[in-house]
C-alpha positions as CSV (number, residue, x, y, z in Angstrom):
1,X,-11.1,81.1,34.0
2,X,-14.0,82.1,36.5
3,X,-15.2,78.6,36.5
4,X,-11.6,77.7,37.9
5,X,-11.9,80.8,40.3
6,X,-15.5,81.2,41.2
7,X,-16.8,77.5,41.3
8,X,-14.4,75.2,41.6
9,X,-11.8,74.5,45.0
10,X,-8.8,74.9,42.9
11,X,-5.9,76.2,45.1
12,X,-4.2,79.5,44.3
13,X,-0.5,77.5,43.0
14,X,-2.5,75.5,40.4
15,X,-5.4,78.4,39.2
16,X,-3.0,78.8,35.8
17,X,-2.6,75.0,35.3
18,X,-6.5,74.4,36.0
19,X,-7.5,77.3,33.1
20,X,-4.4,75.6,30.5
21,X,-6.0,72.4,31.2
22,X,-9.6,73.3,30.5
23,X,-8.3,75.7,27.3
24,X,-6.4,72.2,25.7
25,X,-9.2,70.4,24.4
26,X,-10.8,73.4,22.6
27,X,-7.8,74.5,20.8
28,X,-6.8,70.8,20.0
29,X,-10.3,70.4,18.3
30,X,-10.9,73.9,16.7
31,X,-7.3,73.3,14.7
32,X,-8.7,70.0,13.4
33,X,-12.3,71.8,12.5
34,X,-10.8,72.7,9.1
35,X,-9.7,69.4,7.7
36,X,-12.7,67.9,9.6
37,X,-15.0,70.1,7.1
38,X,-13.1,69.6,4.2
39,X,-13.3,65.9,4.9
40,X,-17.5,66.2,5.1
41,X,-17.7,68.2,2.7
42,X,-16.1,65.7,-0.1
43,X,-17.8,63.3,1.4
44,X,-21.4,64.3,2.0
45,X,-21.4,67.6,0.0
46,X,-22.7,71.5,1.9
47,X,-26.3,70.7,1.3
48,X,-26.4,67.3,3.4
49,X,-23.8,68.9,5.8
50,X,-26.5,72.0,6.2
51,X,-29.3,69.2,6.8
52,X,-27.5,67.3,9.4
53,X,-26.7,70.7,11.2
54,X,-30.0,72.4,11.0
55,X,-31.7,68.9,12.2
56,X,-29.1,68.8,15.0
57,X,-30.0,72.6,16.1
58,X,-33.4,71.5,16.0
59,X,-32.8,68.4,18.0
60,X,-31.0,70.4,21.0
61,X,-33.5,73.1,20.5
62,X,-36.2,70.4,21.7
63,X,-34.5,68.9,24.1
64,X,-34.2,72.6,25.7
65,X,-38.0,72.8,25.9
66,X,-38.7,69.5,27.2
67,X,-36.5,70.3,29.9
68,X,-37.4,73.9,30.6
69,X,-41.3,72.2,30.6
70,X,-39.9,69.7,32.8
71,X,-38.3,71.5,35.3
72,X,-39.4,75.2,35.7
73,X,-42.5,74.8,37.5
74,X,-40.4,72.7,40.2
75,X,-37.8,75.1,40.6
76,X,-40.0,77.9,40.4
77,X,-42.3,76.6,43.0
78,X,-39.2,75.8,45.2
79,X,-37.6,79.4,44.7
80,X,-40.9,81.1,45.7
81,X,-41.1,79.0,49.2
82,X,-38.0,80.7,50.4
């Protein structure tokens, strides 16, 4: 809600149908998150399912450096003219 508030130019009337809008996807996929894991689970068993996840943490983890590498001495170097 302080995305809808803070950032965003949603108007006053439609604040409470801008938060109900951005709260329907996350409960419509966290109810399916239980079949969805029993489904994997069947299918590819907890040890593969840990793998997958644990190479996908590592894969985001990564991609965090490479940006922070990427981009901090930019944005530092702009912050510090001002």
């Amino acid at each position: 809600m302080i995305i809808v508030c803070e950032v965003s130019e949603v108007a006053i009337s439609v604040r409470a149908s801008a938060v109900g809008v951005l709260n329907l996807p996350g409960a419509s996929v966290s109810g399916f998150a239980p079949f969805l894991g029993g489904v994997v689970r069947r299918n590819i068993g907890v040890g593969r399912l840990m793998g997958f996840t644990g190479g996908a943490y590592l894969l985001a983890g990564l991609v965090v450096t490479c940006g922070t590498l990427r981009h901090f001495a930019r944005d530092h170097a702009r912050i510090q003219e001002r």
